[in-house]
N, C-alpha and C positions, 0 to 999 in steps of 0.2 A: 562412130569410133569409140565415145567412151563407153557406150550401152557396149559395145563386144567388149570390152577391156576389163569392163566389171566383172561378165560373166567367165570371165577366165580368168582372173584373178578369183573368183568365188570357187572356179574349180581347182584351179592350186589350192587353194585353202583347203579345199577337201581331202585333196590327198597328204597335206598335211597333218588334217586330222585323222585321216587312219592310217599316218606311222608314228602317232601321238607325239606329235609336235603341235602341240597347244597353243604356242607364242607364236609361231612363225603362221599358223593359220588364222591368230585371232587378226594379226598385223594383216594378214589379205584381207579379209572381210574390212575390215575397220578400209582398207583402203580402198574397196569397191563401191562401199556406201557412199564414197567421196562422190562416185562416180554415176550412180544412176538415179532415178528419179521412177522410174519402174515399181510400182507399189508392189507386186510380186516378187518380183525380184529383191528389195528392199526387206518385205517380210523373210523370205527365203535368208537373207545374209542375218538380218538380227538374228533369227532364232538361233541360225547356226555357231552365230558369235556366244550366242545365251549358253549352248552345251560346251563352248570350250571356256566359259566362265563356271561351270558346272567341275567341268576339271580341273581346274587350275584354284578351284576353291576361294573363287570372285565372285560370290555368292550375291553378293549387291549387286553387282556389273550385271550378273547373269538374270537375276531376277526384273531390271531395271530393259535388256533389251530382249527378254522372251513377253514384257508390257509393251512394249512399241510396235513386236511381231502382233499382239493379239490386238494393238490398235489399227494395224490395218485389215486383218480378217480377226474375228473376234471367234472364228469356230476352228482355228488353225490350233488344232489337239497337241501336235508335240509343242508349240511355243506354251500352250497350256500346265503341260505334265512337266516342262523345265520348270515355267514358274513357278509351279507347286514343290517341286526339289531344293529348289534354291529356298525358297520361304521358310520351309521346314528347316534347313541348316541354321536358318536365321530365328529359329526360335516362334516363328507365327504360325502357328496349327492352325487356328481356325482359319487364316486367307488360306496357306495351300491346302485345307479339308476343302475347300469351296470351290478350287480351283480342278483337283481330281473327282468330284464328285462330276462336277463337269463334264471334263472328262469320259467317264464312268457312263453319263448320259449320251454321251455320242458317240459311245464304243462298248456297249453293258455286256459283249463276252468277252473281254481285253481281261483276262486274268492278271495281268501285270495292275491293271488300275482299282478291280476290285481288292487287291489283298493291299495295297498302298489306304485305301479307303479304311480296312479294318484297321491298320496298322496305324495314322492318324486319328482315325476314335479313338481307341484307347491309351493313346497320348493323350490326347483332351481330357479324356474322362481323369485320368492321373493327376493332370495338372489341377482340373477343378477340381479333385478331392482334397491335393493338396492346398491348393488356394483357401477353400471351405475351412482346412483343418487349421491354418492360419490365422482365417478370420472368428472361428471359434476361440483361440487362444488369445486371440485378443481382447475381444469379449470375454473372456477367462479371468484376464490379468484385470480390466478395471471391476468385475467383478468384487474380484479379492480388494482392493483397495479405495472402493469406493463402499463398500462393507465394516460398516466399526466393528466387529466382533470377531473377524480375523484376525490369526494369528500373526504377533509381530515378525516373526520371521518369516512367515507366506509373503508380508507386503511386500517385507525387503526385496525377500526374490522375486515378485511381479513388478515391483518397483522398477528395478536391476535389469529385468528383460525388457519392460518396456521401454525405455533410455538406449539398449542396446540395438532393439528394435528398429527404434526410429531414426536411428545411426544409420541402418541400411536402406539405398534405393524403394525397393522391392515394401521394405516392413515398416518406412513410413507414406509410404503409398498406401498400404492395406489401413494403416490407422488411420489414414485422413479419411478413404473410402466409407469407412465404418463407424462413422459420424464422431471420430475420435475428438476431433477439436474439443467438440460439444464438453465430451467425456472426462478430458484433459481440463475445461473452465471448470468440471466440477469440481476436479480436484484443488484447483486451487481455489476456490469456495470454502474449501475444508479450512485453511488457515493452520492446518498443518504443518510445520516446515517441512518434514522429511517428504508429503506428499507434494509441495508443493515444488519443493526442489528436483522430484522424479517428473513431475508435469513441466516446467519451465523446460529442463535439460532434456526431456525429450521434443519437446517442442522447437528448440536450438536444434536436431537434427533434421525435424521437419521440414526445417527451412532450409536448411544448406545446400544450396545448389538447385533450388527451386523454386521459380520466381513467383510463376501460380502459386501455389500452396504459400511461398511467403506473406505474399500480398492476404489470400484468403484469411490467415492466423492474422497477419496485424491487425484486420478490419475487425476477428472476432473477439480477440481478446482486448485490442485497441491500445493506444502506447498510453496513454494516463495511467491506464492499471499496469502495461509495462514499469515505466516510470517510478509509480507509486512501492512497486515490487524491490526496484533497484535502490531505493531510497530509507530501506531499512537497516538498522546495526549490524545486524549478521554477517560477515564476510562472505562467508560460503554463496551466502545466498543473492548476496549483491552482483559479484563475479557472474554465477552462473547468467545471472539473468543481464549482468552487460554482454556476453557473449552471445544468450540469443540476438539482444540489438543487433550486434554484430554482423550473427548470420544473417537476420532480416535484412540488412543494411547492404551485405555482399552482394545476397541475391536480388532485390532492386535491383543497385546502379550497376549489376554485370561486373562484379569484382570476383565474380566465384569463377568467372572464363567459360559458363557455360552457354551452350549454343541453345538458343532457342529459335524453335522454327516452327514450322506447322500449327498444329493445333493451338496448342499456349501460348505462340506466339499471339493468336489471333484476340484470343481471350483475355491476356494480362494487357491492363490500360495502360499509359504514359504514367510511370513511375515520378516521375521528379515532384510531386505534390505531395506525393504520402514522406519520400525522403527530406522535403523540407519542412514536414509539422515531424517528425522525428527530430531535426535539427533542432525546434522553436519550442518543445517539450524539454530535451538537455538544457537550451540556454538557460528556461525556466526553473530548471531544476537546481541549479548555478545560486541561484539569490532565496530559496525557500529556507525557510528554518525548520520543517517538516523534515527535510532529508539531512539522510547521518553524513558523517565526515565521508564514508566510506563510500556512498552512494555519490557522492559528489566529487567525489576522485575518479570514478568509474564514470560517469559524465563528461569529465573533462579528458579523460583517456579518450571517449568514443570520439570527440569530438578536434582533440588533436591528430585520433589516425583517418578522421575522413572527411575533415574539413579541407587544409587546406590539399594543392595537386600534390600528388606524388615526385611526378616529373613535370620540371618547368617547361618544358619545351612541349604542352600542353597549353593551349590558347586560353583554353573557357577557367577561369576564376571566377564564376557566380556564386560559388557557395560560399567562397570566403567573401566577397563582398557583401552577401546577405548575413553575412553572420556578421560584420561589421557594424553595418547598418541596423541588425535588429538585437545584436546580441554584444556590441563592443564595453557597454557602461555596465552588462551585469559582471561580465568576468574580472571587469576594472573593479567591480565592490570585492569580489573574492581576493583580488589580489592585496586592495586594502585593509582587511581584514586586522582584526587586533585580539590574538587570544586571551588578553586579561582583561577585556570591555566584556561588561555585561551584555552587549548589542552583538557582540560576537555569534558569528553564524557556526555549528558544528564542523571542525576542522580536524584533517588529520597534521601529522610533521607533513605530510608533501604535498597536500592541499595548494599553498601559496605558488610553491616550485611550480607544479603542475599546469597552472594558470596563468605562470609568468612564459613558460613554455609555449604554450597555448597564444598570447599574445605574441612573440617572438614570431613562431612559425604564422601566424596569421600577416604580421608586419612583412616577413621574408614572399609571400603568397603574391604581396600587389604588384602591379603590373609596372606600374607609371607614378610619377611626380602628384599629379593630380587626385592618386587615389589613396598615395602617402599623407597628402596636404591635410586630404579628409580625414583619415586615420589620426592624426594626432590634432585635429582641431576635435576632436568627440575627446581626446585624452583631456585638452586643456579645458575645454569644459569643463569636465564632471571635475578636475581636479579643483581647479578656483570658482567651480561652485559647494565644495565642500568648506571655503576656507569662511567663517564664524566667530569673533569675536567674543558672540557669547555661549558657546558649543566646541570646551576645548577638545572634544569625543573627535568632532568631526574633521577638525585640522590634523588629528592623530591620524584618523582615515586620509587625508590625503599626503601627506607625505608618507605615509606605508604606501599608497598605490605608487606615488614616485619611485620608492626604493624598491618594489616588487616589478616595475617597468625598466629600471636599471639594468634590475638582473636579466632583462630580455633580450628588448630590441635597445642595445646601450644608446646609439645617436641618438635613436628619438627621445630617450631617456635625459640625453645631454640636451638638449633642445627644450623642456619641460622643467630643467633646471634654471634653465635663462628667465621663467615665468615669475612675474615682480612678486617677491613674497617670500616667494618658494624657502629659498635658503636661509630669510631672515626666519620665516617661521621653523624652519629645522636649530636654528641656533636657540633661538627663543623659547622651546620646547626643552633644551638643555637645561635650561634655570629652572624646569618644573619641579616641584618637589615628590609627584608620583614618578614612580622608580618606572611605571610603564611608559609615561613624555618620554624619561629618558634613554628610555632602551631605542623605541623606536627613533625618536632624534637621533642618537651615537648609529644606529644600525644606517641609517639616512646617509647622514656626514659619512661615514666611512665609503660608501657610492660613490659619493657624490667628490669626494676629495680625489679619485683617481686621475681626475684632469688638474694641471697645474695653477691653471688659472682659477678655478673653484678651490684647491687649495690653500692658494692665496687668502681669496676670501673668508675662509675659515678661519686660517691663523688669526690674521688680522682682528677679526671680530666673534669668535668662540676659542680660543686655546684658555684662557683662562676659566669661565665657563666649565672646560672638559677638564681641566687640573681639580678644579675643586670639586667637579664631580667625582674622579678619581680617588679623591680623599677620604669621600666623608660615604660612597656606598659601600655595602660589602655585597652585593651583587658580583659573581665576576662574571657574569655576562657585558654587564656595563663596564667594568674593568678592563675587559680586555679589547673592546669598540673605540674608547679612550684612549686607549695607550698607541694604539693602530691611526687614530686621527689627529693628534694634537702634533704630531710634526714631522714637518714634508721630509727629513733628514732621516727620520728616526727606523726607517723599513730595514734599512741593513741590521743595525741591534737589536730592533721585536726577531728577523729571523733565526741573528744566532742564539739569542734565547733562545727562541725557540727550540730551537736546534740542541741545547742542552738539556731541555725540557724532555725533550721526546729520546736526546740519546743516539741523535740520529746522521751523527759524524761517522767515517770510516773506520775502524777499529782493527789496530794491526794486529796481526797473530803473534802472540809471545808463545816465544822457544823456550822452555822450560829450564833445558840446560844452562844457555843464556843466562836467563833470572839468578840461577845458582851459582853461578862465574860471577856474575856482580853481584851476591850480598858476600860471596867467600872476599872478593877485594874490597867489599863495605863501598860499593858504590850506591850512592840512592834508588832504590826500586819502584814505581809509581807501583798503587794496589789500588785496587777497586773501590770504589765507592759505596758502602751499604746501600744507599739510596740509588743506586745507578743497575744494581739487582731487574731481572724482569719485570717482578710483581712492582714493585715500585713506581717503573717506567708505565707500565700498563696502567697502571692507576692517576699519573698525571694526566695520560692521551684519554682520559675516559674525560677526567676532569677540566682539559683543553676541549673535546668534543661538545661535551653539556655549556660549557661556556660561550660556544657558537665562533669556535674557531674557525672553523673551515669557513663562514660569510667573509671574517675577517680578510684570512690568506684572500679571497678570490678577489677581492676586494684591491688590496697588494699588487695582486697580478696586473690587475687593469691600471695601475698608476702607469702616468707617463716617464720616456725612457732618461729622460734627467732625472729620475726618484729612482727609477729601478734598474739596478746595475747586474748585468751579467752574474758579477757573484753574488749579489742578492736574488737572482733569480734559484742561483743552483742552491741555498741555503733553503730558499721554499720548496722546491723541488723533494729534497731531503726531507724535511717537513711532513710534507704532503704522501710520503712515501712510508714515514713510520708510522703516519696516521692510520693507512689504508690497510695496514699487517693482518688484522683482526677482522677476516670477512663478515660479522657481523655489525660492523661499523659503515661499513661501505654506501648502504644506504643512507645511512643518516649525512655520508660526504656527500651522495647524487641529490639528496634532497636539501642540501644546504647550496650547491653549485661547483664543488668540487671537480665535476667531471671538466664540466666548460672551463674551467680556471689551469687546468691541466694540458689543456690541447697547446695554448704558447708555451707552457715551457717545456716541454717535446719538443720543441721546433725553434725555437732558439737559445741563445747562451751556450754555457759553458759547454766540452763534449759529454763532461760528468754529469753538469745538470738537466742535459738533453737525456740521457741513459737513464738516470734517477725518476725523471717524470715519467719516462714510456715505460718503466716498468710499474707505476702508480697506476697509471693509465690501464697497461695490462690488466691489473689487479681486479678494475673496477669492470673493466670491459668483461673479464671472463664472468664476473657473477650478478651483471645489473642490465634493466632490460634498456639498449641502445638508444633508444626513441628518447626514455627519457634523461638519464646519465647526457647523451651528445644528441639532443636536439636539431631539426632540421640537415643542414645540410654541413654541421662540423662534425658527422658522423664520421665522414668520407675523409675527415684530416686524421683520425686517430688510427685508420690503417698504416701510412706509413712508419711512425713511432713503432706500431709494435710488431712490421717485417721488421726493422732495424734490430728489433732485441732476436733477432731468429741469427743469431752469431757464433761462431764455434769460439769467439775472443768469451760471448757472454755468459755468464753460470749456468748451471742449467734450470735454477728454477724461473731466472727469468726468460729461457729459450722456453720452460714449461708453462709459463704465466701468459707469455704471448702465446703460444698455440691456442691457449682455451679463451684467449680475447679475439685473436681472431676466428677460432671454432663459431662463436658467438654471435659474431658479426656476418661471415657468412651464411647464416642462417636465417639472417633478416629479410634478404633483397637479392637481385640478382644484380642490379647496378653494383652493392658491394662487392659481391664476388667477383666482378669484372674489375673489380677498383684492387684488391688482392692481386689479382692478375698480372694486371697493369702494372703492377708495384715489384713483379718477378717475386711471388712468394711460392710459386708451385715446386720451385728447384728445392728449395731450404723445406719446406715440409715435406717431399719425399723422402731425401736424406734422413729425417727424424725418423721418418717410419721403418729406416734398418737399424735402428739405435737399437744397443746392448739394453740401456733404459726402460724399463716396463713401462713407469707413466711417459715418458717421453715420447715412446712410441704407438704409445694407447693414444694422448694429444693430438699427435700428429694423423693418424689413422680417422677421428674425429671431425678434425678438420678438412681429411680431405675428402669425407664421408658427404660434407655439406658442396664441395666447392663441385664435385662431381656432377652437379646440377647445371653449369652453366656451360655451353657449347664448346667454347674455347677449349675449354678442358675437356672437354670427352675426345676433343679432335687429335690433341695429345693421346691418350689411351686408345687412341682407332690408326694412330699412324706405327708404321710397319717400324723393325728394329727398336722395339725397347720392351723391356720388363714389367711397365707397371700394373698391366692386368693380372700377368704371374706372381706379383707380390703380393695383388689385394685377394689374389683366389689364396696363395700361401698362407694367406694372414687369417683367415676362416679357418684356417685349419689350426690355428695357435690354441694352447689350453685357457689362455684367460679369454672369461668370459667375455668382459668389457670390449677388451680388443676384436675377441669375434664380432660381437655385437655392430662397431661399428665397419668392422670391415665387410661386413656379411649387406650391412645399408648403404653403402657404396657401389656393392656389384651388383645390388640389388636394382640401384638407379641406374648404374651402365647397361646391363642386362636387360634392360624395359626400356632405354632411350633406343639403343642400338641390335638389331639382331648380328650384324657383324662379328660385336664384342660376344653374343653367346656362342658364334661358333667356335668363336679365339679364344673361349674360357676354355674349351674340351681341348685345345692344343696344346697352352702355356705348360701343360703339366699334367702329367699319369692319374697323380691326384687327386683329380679335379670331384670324380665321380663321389669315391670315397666321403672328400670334405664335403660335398652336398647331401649326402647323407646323414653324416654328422649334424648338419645344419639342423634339418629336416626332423630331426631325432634329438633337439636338443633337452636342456631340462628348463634354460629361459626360456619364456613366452614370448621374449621381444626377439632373440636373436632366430627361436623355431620360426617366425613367422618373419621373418627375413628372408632365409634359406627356403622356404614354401614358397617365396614370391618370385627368386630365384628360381627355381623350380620350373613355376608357371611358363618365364619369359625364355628357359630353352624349351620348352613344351610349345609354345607359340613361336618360335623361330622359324624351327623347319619341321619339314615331316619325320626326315631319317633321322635328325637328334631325337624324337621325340619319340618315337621308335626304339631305338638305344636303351631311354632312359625306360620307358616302360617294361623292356626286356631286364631292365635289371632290377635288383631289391626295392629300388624308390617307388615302385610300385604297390608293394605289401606296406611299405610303413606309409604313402598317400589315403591308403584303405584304412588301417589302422587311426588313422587322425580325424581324416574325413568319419567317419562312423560314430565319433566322439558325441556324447549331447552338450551343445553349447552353451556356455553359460558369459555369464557377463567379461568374465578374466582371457577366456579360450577362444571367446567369439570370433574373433580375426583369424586365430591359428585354424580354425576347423572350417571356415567360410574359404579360407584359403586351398586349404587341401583340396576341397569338393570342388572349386573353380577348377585346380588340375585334373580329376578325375572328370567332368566334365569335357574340358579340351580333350584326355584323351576317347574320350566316346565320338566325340566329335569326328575324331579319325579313323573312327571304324575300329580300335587296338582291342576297347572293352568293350564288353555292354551291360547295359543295367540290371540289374535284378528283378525278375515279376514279381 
């Protein structure tokens, strides 16, 4: 019964396939096979599935079941001649040359097999000429640059292509092939920077997204000489070469998301050993005096984004426990660190930040009680084994390591304080007569004073101490650590100082008329203050900042809620607000602790001084990189501060300030974007994007450029009855650049998540055509190669869009782009184009040129 069932469902299928119903035939077939066991019969239904895979342009499917027809008869000619069809769509000439040749053999006057045979020659012959002529130019390029008597502008440009090169699939393929590695250690041989910096950053592409070839580079160039490379003054050239890490690092542990199968799978060994002497190389790198400040920032970056788990709800913590274990005491000396000791290791300003961060996040990593216990008995260690009697250098290092663990992980911090000494030697340190005991002591004390009970102990036995240090330095570093810790009462009046300091009270609007009504009745008029002028103000916050205000404030913050009063909150809030004014200050707040000291008072006190902090907050968020500014897992608290500043009640720079903190933010992660989400911020930044407001609506279009990325949100712009795809195609067509820009990388991501949304771009609007053209044609680089990608993904959609579009102009200006020679600047825009003209050859529309 089921052998007849099949064969009549295989003959419905047929006749499906000749009233070119594709689907409804493949669904027979597929359901006959269910049914027989008939190795004839079996072959008969693959193949025939294979041709309506042939149709329907399932060129895998089809190529995958015209291989099952030829595994059961291997001379079965049409399962042959599909396979060979399908192959070819897919790019593989020489399988399906092999397979019509075939063919060709057991059918040699089949005119249809012989001109397919000539017709795949001389595709091959093409592709190897081109391949060849590739391989030449590459050969070409180190030529040029491995030659001293070339011209410095030749190198550039080989330089520049080869970097670009190796940026693509295909053209770091050709250099590995082409013993490039080798090619590439010469150039860094050279000691050159300019060549060595075009070898590292091509090499960074190498790796991306290749787990083979990464493993092959690390083993040739080897991470000591990585290391050693990152470990020099140069910025440029530190950066680049932590980003190779980077890449190497990606592609290892599978962070680049790429699927390895077959071949490479077989070939590339068990990573975790080479990832963990990359680990034990940074650690190392941590405590060398060989490496600059700069190198060892960049080490401790690498190692805060891939030490500890991303997401806890991740079981395995072995790297952070191996970094514990073999690396916990070096980063404890970095944190110790003391810039005005000669024993002083090369530090940048965020060096210490960096590595209290780094401890933080390693602390937040552990799992359990047990692996906490161990974590701060390696602290109390190395701490009261620094403490020396006759080595006042090395009691300096350990209370800096206390007060640089403070700023971390605070409990274990407070726990470390309780250690017999601790605090007497931070007092004791106050009566020194080098002005260094005393910084770091007052910097110590001011930690340490945040709890009330170690307050106590302060008072009690250092406030004198801190008075007469106050006296007698003129340091205001130490001045203003002093003033902050000698008493528990005293935080309300450092703030309103402050607060007069910076200027940073509310300031009513005077009505002019007003003023004139009262001096005509001779009423008293308040006037200005010369010193209360901008420049003036600016130059206190300069002279508050170098003074290391900001440790102080954050310092403030952490005091307990008997010290710290609601309105003393909002006065620091304010504070921290006129601090922030001056985007190049910002970093010197995230490297002092500013961001963290931020996130309470956003979230509690007054309503003014919850508003006053989120928009500080904003400030920092829109221009400092997240990871380090809010550390771990307080990233996710400074979303809601700054939906709340997204208010028609609030100004609009700070409705504009939060836009580009959360722009920012959602561009980190997708757990953020979902945390935005969650917070109902999608309402309020749509609204912005119809705002009269240019930046307003450039902001908002920005941001939602980035949030477009997480599912949630696309499900909005795919559900029926709303406007927002017609807005973002609208907004591609607006004159400012910017606004295009990101509106243009919005639909660009809808566009390529969803074929839906490109058939609903050709709907929303008459326009649509038009503004892709414009795209397409623009005179930015970034925005042309948006609207090109655009392009591609209704090109890939369907056939009749794709159709459409090649009937109209976006055809001649695809030819016009594509045709381009590309260069370092263009390379995207013209790689792009040609991808279009590709798909459309694909479809039969065009065809190539002999």
């Amino acid at each position: 019964m089921a052998e007849a069932e099949a064969v009549q469902l295989k003959e419905e299928g047929n006749r499906h396939f000749q009233l070119q119903d594709y689907k409804a035939a493949t669904k027979n077939y597929s359901q006959a096979l269910k049914l027989t066991k008939d190795k004839a019969l079996l072959a008969t239904l693959y193949r025939n599935r294979a041709a309506c895979g042939l149709k329907t342009e399932s060129y895998v499917q089809a190529a995958s079941d015209a291989s099952r027809a030829i595994d059961i008869n291997s001379s079965d000619i049409k399962a042959l001649y599909r396979r060979c069809q399908a192959l070819e769509h897919l790019g593989k000439l020489d399988q399906a040359f092999k397979d019509v040749q075939r063919c060709a053999t057991l059918e040699p006057r089949n005119q249809n097999f012989q001109e397919t045979l000539r017709r795949l020659n001389t595709s091959i012959q093409e592709k190897l000429r081109v391949q060849f002529s590739t391989d030449s130019r590459v050969q070409k390029m180190f030529e040029i640059l491995l030659d001293e008597n070339s011209e410095a502008d030749k190198r550039e440009k080989a330089a520049n292509n080869l970097i670009v090169l190796g940026r693509e699939e295909a053209g770091a393929e050709k250099i590995f092939q082409n013993n490039g590695v080798a090619l590439l250690l010469q150039l860094l041989d050279t000691k050159k920077p300019e060549l060595v910096l075009a070898a590292v950053r091509t090499l960074s592409g190498m790796c991306s997204g290749h787990r083979a070839r990464a493993t092959v580079i690390l083993q040739a160039v080897r991470i000591d000489r990585i290391c050693s490379l990152m470990a020099v003054e140069n910025e440029e050239m530190s950066l680049a070469v932590c980003n190779l890490l980077q890449a190497i690092i990606d592609s290892l542990s599978g962070e680049d998301k790429q699927e390895i199968r077959g071949k490479e799978e077989a070939l590339v060994p068990d990573t975790k050993k080479d990832l963990k002497q990359i680990t034990s190389h940074l650690l190392d790198m941590l405590v060398s005096k060989k490496v600059s400040g700069q190198g060892r920032d960049q080490a401790l970056n690498l190692l805060n984004k891939n030490v500890p788990r991303k997401d806890l709800a991740i079981h395995d913590n072995s790297r952070t426990i191996y970094v514990v274990d073999n690396g916990l005491r070096k980063i404890l000396k970095v944190v110790g660190q003391v810039p005005d000791l000669p024993s002083c290791l090369p530090l940048t300003d965020n060096t210490r930040m960096l590595a209290s961060i780094l401890i933080n996040k390693l602390y937040d990593d552990l799992r359990c009680d047990p692996e906490r216990d161990h974590f701060r008995k390696i602290c109390e260690e190395y701490i009261t084994g620094k403490f020396d009697p006759q080595d006042m250098d090395k009691n300096l290092n350990a209370i800096q390591t206390v007060s640089g663990i403070l700023q971390g992980p605070f409990d274990l911090g407070n726990q470390l304080l309780g250690l017999k000494g601790v605090m007497e030697m931070m007092v004791a340190l106050c009566g020194s007569e080098r002005e260094t005991d005393q910084l770091v002591a007052v910097e110590a004390l001011i930690h340490a004073s945040t709890k009330l009970s170690r307050a106590t102990f302060i008072i009690t036995n250092g406030v004198s101490l801190l008075k007469q240090i106050y006296k007698t330095t003129k340091n205001e570093k130490i001045k203003i650590r002093t003033l902050v810790t000698s008493d528990k009462t005293i935080l309300y009046s450092v703030a309103t100082t402050l607060v007069n300091c910076t200027n940073s009270y509310d300031v009513k609007e005077v009505i002019p008329e007003l003023v004139q009504l009262a001096k005509f009745s001779k009423q008293h008029v308040p006037e200005e203050h010369p010193k209360d002028k901008k420049d003036f103000i600016d130059m206190r916050v300069k002279r508050l900042l170098k003074a290391g205000v900001i440790s102080a404030l954050a310092c403030m913050v952490k005091a307990d809620s008997a010290i710290l009063t609601d309105q003393t909150k909002e006065l620091l809030a304010r504070v921290f607000l006129a601090l922030c004014d001056n985007p190049k200050d910002r970093g010197t707040i995230v490297a002092q602790g500013g961001g963290k000291a931020l996130i309470p008072l956003a979230l509690e006190g007054t309503d003014v001084g919850k508003v006053k902090a989120a928009h500080a907050l904003a400030k920092i968020a829109a221009v400092s990189n997240p990871d380090i500014a809010f550390p771990g897992e307080r990233v996710y608290e400074v979303v809601r501060p700054l939906v709340s500043l997204l208010d028609t009640q609030r100004d609009g720079l700070q409705n504009y300030e939060a836009l580009l903190g959360l722009t920012n933010l959602s561009g980190r992660s997708d757990k953020l974007r979902q945390k935005i989400f969650k917070e109902r911020a999608l309402p309020d930044i749509e609204n912005y994007m119809f705002e009269n407001h240019d930046q307003l609506r450039q902001a908002a279009t920005e941001c939602m450029c980035n949030m477009v990325l997480n599912k949630e949100v696309q499900e909005r712009f795919l559900a029926d009855g709303n406007d927002r795809l017609k807005l973002v195609v609208l907004l591609c067509g607006e004159d400012d650049d910017k606004l295009q820009n990101a509106a243009a990388g919005a639909l660009a991501m809808l566009t390529g998540a969803h074929k839906k949304l490109c058939l609903k771009m050709t709907q929303v609007t008459t326009q649509w055509l038009e503004i892709l053209q414009r795209l397409c044609l623009h005179d930015q680089l970034s925005v042309q190669h948006r609207g090109l990608v655009i392009a591609y993904n209704l090109l890939a959609a369907d056939a009749e869009l794709a159709k459409k579009l090649v009937e109209s102009e976006l055809l001649e200006i695809l030819t016009v782009v594509g045709k381009q020679e590309p260069d370092e600047k263009k390379a995207e825009v013209v790689q792009a184009a040609r991808e279009c003209l590709i798909k459309c050859m694909d479809y039969g529309f065009i065809k190539p040129v002999c």
